[in-house]
N, C-alpha and C positions, 0 to 999 in steps of 0.2 A: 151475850158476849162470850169468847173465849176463855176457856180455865188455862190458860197459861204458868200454872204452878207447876215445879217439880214434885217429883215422888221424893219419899226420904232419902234414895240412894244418889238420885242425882243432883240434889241439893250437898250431901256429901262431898260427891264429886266437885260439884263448880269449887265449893267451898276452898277444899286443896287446890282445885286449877289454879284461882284469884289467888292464893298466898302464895304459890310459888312463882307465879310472876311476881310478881311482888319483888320478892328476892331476887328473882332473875333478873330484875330490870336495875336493882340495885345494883348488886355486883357485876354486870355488863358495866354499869359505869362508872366502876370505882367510886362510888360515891362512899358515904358515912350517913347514911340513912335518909330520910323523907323530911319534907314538910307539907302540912295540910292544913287547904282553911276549912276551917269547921264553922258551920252556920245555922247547927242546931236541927238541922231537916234529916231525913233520912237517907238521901244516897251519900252525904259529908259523914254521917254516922255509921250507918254499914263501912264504910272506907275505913274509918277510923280503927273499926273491929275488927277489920283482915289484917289491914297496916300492922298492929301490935302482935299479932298472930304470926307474923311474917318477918320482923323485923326486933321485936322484943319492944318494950315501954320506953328506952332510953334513945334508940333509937329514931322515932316520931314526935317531930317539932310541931305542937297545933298551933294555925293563926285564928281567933277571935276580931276579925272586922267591920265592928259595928259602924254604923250609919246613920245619921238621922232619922231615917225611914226605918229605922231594924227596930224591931218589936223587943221589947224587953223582954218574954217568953223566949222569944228563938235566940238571943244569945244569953240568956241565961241557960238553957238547955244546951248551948253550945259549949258551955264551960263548966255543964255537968258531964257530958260525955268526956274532957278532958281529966276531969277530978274521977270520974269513974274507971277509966282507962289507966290512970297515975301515968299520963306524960306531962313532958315540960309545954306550956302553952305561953305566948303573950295575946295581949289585948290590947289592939290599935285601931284609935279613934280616925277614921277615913276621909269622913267629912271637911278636917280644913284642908286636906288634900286635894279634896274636889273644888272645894272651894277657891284655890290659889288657882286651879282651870279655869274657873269661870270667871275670875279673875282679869285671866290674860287673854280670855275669848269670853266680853261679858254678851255677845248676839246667842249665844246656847244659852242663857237664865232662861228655863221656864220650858226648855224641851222636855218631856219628860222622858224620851226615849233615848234622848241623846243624854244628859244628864246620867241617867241609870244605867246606860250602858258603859260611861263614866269612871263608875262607881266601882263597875264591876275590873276594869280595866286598872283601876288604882289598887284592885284589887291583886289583881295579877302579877304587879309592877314588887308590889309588899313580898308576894310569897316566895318571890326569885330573890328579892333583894336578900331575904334571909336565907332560902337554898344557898345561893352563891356562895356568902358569906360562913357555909358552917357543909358545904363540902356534901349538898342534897338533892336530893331531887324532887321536882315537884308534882305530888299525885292529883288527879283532876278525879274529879266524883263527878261525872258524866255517864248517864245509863243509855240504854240502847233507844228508847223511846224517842227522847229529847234532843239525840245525836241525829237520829233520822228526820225531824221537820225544822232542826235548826233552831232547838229553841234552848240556845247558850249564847252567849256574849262572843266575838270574833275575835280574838285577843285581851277575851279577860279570860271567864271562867274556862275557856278555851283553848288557854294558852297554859297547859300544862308537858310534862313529861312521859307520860302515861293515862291511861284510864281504864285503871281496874276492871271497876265495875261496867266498859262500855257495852260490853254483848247482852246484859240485863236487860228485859222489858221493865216498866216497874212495877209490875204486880211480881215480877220473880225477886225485886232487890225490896220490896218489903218480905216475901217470904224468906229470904234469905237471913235479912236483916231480925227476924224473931229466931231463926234456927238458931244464928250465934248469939242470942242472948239479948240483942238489944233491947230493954222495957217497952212492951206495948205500947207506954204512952207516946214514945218515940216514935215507933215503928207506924202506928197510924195518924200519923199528923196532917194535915193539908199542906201539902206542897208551896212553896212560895218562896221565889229569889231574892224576893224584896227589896226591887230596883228601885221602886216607888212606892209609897203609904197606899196602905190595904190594898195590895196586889196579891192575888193567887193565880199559881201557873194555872190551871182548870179553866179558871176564869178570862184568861187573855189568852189561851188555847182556844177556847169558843168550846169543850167536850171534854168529857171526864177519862181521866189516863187508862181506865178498861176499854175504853169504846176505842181511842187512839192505839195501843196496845193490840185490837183485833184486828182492826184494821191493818197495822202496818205487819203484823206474823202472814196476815190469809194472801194479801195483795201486795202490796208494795216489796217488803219480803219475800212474800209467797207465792204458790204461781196462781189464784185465783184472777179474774176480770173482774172489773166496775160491778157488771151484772148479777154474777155469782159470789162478791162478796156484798151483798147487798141481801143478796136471799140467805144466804149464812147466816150472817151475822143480824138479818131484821134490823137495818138502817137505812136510811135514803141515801142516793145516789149523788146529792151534792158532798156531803157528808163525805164519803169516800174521794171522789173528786178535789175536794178543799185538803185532806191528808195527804192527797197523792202532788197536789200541787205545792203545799208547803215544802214534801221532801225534792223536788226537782228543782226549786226555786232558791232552795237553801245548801245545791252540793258544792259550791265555794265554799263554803263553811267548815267542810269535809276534806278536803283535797288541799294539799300546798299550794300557793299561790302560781298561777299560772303562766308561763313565758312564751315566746314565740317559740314552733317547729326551727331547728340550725336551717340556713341557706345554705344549698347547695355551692 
């Protein structure tokens, strides 16, 4: 696979690029700082580390949205990046949130995709609800990987104001994320949204984020063919195929919702 990491200098580089947007996007909007939900993973945690770098500690509101499904690991780690950080954080339980849905639509018990994607949605609903209310804006932890086959919620985790970290592969946002400090134990974690119990993105990806990662730099990104990113990178051809069809299948995702051409 592709070494996709930067040198030191250009890790420097993004490093300042990310916080000054940061700022930028603040003060374009008159805002009074950020909110983020934090969920313990690494691209919510890199974010968190620019954020405070960008914005100062008092400035970054963290949301803690656990789930029935959330691992007691990942939001206990999501409330040590807040305690380690020293910003103001709350912790809101989601679940009877989802629940009062299913509620009033009881034909979705037991989707699990619909459910979880839900979850992530109530999540969305929480983080604006506090932006609004305290005059914020809301930062999305989206990397470049996962922005390209669409593997984010459509109006949960999606529905953000910004996204720092989106031109990141994520081999670059965990390098990134140890440059500034983040602990190891963080920085190399297994990925996972945890829409539903024992879910990992890898795992309902169908391939490991270096192999995704090469892929989409050589081909999709890049100008190589099916054929010559194949001999590259020593993978097979559906493989690339199944990558190239996620991200064409998935540019709605990408793009504001779409209206008809004006009548002449």
């Amino acid at each position: 696979m592709l070494d996709l990491r930067f040198s030191e200098e250009e890790l420097e580089t993004h490093r300042e690029h990310i916080v000054s947007f940061i700022g930028e996007q603040i003060d374009a909007a008159g805002a009074e700082g950020a909110v983020l939900g934090l969920s313990g993973g690494i691209d919510s945690t890199l974010t968190a580390y620019l954020a405070v770098e960008a914005l100062g500690t008092e400035n970054l509101h963290g949301l803690v949205l656990p789930a029935t499904v959330s691992s007691e690991g990942n939001m206990s780690d999501a409330e040590r990046v807040a305690q380690d950080l020293e910003i103001s954080y709350d912790v809101i339980e989601i679940e009877p949130i989802v629940d009062s849905l299913l509620a009033a639509y009881p034909e979705a018990e037991g989707d699990r995709e619909a459910v979880g994607n839900a979850r992530a949605r109530v999540r969305g609903v929480l983080n604006y609800l506090v932006a609004n209310h305290e005059n914020r804006l809301v930062l999305g932890t989206g990397n470049r990987s996962e922005a390209a086959v669409g593997y984010f919620t459509k109006y949960g985790d999606g529905a953000v104001d910004c996204h720092p970290i989106g031109n990141l592969y994520k081999q670059q946002v965990r390098q990134l994320a140890r440059h500034v400090g983040v602990p190891e134990e963080l920085a190399a974690k297994t990925p996972t949204a945890e829409l539903w119990a024992d879910q990992t993105d890898e795992e309902e990806l169908g391939l490991e984020y270096d192999t995704l990662d090469s892929i989409l730099a050589v081909h999709v990104d890049g100008p190589l063919s099916v054929a010559a990113t194949c001999r590259v990178l020593s993978v097979d051809e559906e493989t690339v195929l199944e990558v190239s069809a996620l991200y064409e299948a998935s540019e709605h995702k990408r793009n504001a919702p779409p209206a008809p051409e004006p009548r002449s």
